[in-house]
Structure formats: structure tokens, C-alpha cells
C-alpha positions in Angstrom: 0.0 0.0 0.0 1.0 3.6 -1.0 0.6 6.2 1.5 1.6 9.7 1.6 2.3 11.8 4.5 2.5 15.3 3.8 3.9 17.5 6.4 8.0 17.1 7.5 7.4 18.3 11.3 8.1 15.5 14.0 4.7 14.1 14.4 4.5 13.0 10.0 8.4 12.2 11.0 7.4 9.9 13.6 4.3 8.3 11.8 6.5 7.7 8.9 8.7 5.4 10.9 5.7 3.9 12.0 4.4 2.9 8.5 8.0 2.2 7.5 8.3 -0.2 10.3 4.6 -1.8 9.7 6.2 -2.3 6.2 4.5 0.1 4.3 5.5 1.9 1.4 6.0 5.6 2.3 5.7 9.2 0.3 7.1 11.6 2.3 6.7 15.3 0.8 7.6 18.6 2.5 7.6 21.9 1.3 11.5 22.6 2.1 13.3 21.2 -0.8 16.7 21.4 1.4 15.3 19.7 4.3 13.9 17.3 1.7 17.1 16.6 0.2 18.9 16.6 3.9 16.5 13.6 4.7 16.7 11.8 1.8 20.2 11.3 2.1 20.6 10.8 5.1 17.5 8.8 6.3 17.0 11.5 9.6 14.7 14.7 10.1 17.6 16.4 12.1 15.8 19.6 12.3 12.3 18.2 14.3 13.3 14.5 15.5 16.7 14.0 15.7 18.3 10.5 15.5 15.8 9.0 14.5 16.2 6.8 11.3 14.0 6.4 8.3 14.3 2.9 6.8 12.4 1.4 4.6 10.3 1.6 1.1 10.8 5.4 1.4 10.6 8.3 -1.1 11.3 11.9 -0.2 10.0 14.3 -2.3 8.8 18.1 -2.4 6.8 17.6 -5.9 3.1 17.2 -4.3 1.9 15.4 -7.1 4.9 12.8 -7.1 3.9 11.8 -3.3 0.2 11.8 -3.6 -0.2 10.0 -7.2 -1.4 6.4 -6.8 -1.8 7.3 -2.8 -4.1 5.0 -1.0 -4.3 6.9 2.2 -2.9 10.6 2.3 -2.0 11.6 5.6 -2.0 15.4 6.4 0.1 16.0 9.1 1.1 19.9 8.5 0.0 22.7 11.0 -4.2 22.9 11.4 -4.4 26.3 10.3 -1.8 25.1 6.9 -4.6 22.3 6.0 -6.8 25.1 3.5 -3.5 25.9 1.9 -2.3 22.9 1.1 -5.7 21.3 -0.2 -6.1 24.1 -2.9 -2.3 22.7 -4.0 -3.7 19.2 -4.8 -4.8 18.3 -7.9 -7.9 16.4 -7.4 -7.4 14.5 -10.7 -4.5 12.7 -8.8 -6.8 11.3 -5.8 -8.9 8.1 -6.4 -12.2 7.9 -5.6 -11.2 5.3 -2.6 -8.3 7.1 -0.8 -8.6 8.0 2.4 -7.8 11.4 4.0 -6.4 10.8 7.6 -5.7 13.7 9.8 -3.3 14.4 12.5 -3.1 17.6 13.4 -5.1 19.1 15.9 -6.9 22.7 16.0 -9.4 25.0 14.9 -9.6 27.3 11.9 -9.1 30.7 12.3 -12.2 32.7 10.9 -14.1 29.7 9.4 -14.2 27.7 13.3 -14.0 24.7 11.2 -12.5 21.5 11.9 -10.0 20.1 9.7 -12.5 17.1 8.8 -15.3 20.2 7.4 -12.0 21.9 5.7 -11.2 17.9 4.1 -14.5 17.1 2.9 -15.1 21.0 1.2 -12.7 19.8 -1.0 -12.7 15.9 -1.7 -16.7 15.0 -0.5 -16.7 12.2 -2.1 -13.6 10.8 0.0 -13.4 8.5 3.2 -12.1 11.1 5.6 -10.3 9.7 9.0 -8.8 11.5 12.7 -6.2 9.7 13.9 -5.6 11.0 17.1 -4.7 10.8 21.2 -2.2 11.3 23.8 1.2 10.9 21.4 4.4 12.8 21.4 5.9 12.2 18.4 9.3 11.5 20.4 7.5 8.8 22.3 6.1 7.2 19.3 9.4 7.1 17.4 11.6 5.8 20.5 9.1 2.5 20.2 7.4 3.7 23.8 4.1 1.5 23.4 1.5 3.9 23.1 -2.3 4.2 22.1 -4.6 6.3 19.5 -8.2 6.6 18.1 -9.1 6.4 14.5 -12.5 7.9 14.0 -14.3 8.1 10.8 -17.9 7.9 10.0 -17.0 5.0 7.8 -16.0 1.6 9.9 -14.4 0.2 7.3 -12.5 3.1 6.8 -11.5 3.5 10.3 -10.8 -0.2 10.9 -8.2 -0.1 7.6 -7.0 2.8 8.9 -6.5 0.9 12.4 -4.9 -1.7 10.9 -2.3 0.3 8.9 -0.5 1.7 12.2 -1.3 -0.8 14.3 1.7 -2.8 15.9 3.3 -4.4 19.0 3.9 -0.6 20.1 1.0 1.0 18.5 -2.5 0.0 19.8 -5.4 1.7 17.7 -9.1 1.9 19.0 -12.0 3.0 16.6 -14.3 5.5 17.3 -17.2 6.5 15.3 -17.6 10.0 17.1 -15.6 12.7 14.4 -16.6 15.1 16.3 -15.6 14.4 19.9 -12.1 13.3 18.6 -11.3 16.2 16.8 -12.3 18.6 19.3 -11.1 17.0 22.2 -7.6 17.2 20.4 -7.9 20.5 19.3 -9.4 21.8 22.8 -7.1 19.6 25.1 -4.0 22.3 23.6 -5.9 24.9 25.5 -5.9 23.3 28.8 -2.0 22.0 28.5 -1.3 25.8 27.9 -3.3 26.9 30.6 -1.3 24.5 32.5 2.2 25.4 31.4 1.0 29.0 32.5 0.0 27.7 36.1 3.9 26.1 36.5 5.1 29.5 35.4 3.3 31.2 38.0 5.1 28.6 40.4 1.7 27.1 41.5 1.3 23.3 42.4 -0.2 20.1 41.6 -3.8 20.9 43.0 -3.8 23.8 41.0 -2.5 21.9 37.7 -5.2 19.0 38.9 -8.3 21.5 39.2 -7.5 23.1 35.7 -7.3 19.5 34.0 -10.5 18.4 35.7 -12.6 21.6 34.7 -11.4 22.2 31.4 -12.3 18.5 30.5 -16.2 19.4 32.2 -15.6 22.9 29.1 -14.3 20.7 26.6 -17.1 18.1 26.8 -19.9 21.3 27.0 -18.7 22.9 23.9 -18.5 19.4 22.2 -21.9 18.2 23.6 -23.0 21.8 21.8 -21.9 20.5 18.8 -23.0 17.1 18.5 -19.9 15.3 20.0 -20.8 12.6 22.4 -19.9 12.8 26.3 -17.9 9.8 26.5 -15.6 10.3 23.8 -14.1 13.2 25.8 -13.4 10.3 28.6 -11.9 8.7 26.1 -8.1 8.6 24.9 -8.6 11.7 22.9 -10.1 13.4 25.2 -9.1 13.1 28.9 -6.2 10.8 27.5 -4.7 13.4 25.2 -5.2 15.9 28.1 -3.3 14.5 30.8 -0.3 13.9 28.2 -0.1 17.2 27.1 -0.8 19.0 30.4 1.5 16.9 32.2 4.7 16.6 29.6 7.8 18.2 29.3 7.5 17.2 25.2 4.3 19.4 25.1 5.2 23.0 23.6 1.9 24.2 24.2 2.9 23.8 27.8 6.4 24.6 27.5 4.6 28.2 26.0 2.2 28.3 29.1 5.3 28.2 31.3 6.8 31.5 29.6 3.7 33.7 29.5 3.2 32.5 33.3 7.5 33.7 33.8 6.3 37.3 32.2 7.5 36.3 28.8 5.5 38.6 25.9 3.4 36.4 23.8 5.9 37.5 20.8 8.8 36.5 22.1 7.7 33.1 23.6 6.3 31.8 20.2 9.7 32.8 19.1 11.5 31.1 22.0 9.2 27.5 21.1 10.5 27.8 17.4 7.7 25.4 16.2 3.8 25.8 15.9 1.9 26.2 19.2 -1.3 25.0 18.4 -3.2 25.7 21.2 -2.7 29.7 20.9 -4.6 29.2 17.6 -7.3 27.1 19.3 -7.6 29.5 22.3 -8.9 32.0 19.6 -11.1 30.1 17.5 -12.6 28.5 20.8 -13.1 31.5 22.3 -15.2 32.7 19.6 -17.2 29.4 18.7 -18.3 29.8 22.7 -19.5 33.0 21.8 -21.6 31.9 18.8 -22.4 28.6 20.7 -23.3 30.6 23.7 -21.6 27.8 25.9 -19.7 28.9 29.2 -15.6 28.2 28.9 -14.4 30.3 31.7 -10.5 29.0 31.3 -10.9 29.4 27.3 -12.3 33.0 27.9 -9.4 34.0 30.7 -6.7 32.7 28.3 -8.1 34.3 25.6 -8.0 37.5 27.7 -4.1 36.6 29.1 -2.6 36.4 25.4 -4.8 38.2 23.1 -5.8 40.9 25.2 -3.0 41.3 27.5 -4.4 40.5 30.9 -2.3 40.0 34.2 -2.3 35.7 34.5 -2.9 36.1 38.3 -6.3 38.5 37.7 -7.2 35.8 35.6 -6.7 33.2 38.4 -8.3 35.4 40.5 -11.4 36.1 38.0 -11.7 32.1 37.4 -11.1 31.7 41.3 -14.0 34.1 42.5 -16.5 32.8 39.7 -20.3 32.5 41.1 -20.9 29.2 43.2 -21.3 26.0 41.1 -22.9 22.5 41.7 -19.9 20.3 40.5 -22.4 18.5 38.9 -24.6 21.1 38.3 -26.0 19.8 34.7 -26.1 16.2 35.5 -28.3 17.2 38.4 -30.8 19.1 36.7 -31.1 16.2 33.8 -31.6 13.5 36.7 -33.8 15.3 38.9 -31.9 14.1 42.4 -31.7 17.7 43.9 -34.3 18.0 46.9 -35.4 14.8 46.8 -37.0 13.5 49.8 -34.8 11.0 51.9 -31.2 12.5 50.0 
């Protein structure tokens, strides 16, 4: 099987040797042709995942329609808000009627609030369309640490072939029929780990980091519920999986970020200072206004939107969240089961 990934950052890098090591026969195309020309010589992405080595039925290439010609499955693994740009550079004429679009990256459009599976199928409808996701750091994945995802398609049979193309001894794959839940519970859970990152810059502790996780899952789940995602999905491994990895990890820059806006580092120069796209302070935006048209409450969303696009003190926004009216914990779950004030309780 033929399958091009397209995108040269340490995640496609890492899935690449993944599909190499399954045995797969691998197009890998980035837009650099000196990076391209650096790996195909020497087997490594030295710039995003060093020492790692590329072996296999491998062809490096920066010509888009040399990778994706006779593809079975293209993988788009580029930056979320890079996914319009490079589908108008495709030449549909090139894509079969059965390949499948899988997508890795996680986020939000900017302006459109779509998610990369409404971007995919604007342009190839007729095309299985996959989201292969949950808690993965690329340098995990390509060290053989035995890890899990979720490949989620409204299509079994495309999610199951899908499943069984990166599934090994070190890569278990679930299915998941909810698109919706998956995406957004990877997109949204970059949010939270930079919310995070910002509560270790501010030198607070483990409650605090353990309170932020646990209610910006309950926001997560309220916008996606909102938008026809299913509950459980975000208890799931893309959901409340993909949140504790990225919260917790030193690999996660959208924490690493966190932690220098938290020190008093401008937005600016902290971007800078991570060198590579910070997803989450895409999301943040996009999030924050999908609330808005939603009308769903995200209290963290709204005081980091406020912290890096508005330039709000981060302890007044701890405060703000801190001082919020008194909640129920369970507040919705109560109302839909009718136990408050019930004789006897």
C-alpha cells in the first residue's frame, strides 16, 4: 500500500517510521526542498526529530503530485491552520475515488471555526475522511514507547483499515465512530496544557495543575456536547487521555509556551522562544469565539483568551476564574436527573 504523508514536522516524521516499520511503502513530501534533500540522504529529520532513522520503502520528495499520485491513504500532518493551503495545491485529478484522508493535526480554523474534517470534505466529498488521534508525542512514538490512539471516521471500514495500517506491537489503535468528539477534544485539550504550562510559570502546584485538568475536560465536553460530539468520547483517549499527556509533559510545547507567558515572557517572544507551531494559541482564539456563537460557558478558554490576546495580568485571571459564582460540581447532570431536593437524599 502507497501512502503519503505530507507534512515534514516531528509528528508526519514519527508516523512515517511507524508505516516504514509496519512495512509500508511511504511518500514523504515537505515543502522545504533542502530539508527534503537533507533527509533523503541521510534517512533523519535532524531539524524536528533528531536521531531517529527512516528505513524502509521510502521516497522523499517536495513535488506534491509525485507523493500523492497512486496514494491510498494521504496523511496530512502539516499545522491545522496550513490544511486550507495545502488542499487548494492538490490536484484532485491525482486522488482516487477510494483514498482515504487521515488527519493528524489538531486545531481549529481561524475565521471559518472549522475543523480540519469540514475543511477535508469541502474539497474531496466524495472521499473516506479519517482522525487519527490521542495522547502521542511524536518522540515517544518514534523511541518504540508502546502507546495508544483513536481512529475515527464515520466510515467503519475506513477507520478499521485505517486501524490496521498503524497498528503494531507498540502502537495500539481503537475505533471510534464519534468525528466530532475526537477532533475537538484534540484540538481543545491544547488549550488546557497551555493553561497548565501557565499555572507552573506562575510557580503554583499540583492541586492547581489537577483542578485546571479536571474543569477544562467538564468545558471541553460542553462545547462538544454543543456540537454534537458525544460525552464519553471526551473520557476517552482523545479526550481526557490526550489531556493529561499534554498538560503533564515536558515534550508538550503548548505547555512549554504556558510556562513563559506564566514567567512574564510577551506572547511574541515566547512563540519565538518554542520555534515550532503552538497550536493551542490558535485554538484558544477560535474557541473563544465558537463559545460566543455557541453561547456555551468556557471560563479557562475566555481567561486565556484574555491573558494572550488581550493582554491580561495571568494572576487576575486566576483570580477572575477563582471568584467565579458558586457551582454545583455536577450542576447539569443534576438538573437532567432530577436528584436535587429529593426526599430521603
Amino acid at each position: 500500500m502507497k501512502i503519503a504523508v505530507l507534512g515534514t514536522g516531528s509528528w508526519g516524521t514519527a508516523l512515517v517510521k511507524v508505516l516504514l516499520d509496519n512495512g509500508q511503502e511511504v511518500a514523504f513530501w515537505g515543502r522545504d526542498p533542502q530539508q527534503i534533500e537533507s533527509i533523503g540522504k541521510t534517512k533523519h529529520n535532524a531539524k524536528y526529530l533528531k536521531g531517529v532513522e527512516l528505513s524502509g520503502n521510502m521516497t522523499v520528495t517536495a513535488d506534491l503530485k509525485q507523493a500523492i499520485a497512486g496514494a491510498e491513504i494521504i496523511v496530512i500532518a502539516v499545522a491545522s491552520q496550513a490544511v486550507r493551503s495545502l488542499l487548494t495545491q492538490i490536484d484532485a485529478k491525482l486522488v482516487s475515488k477510494d483514498t482515504i484522508f487521515v488527519n493528524v493535526s489538531k486545531g481549529i480554523e481561524l475565521g471559518t471555526h472549522q475543523r480540519i474534517s469540514e475543511i477535508v470534505l469541502s474539497f474531496f466529498p466524495n472521499n473516506k475522511y479519517v482522525v487519527l488521534s490521542g495522547p502521542s508525542h511524536a518522540e515517544e512514538v518514534s523511541a518504540g514507547i508502546p502507546t495508544t490512539l483513536v481512529s475515527s471516521s464515520t466510515s467503519r471500514a475506513a477507520a478499521e483499515q485505517v486501524q490496521d495500517v498503524f497498528s503494531s506491537g507498540l502502537l495500539r489503535v481503537y475505533t471510534n465512530p464519534d468525528v466530532v468528539g475526537v477532533e475537538l477534544g484534540g484540538a481543545l485539550k491544547n488549550i488546557i496544557a497551555l493553561g497548565a504550562g501557565i499555572s507552573d510559570g506562575l510557580g503554583f502546584g499540583d492541586n492547581s495543575k489537577a483542578a485546571l485538568m479536571t474543569r477544562g475536560i467538564a468545558e471541553i465536553a460542553r462545547l462538544g456536547r454543543s456540537l454534537g460530539a458525544s460525552s464519553a468520547t471526551f473520557q476517552g483517549l482523545s479526550g481526557i487521555g490526550d489531556l493529561i499527556v499534554t498538560c503533564t509533559s515536558l515534550h508538550s510545547r503548548n505547555r512549554r509556551f504556558g510556562m513563559l507567558i506564566g514567567q512574564g515572557i510577551a506572547v511574541d517572544l515566547a512563540l519565538k522562544e518554542i520555534n515550532m507551531v503552538v497550536e493551542g494559541y490558535y485554538t484558544i482564539h477560535s474557541a473563544y469565539e465558537l463559545s460566543q456563537i455557541e453561547g456555551v460557558e468556557m471560563p479557562i478558554t475566555r481567561e486565556l483568551y484574555r491573558i494572550l490576546y488581550e493582554g491580561e495580568d495571568a494572576r487576575d485571571s486566576v483570580k477572575r476564574l477563582m471568584l467565579r459564582g458558586k457551582k454545583h460540581e455536577l450542576e447539569e447532570a443534576a438538573e437532567a436527573l432530577k436528584i436535587w431536593d429529593v426526599p430521603g437524599l
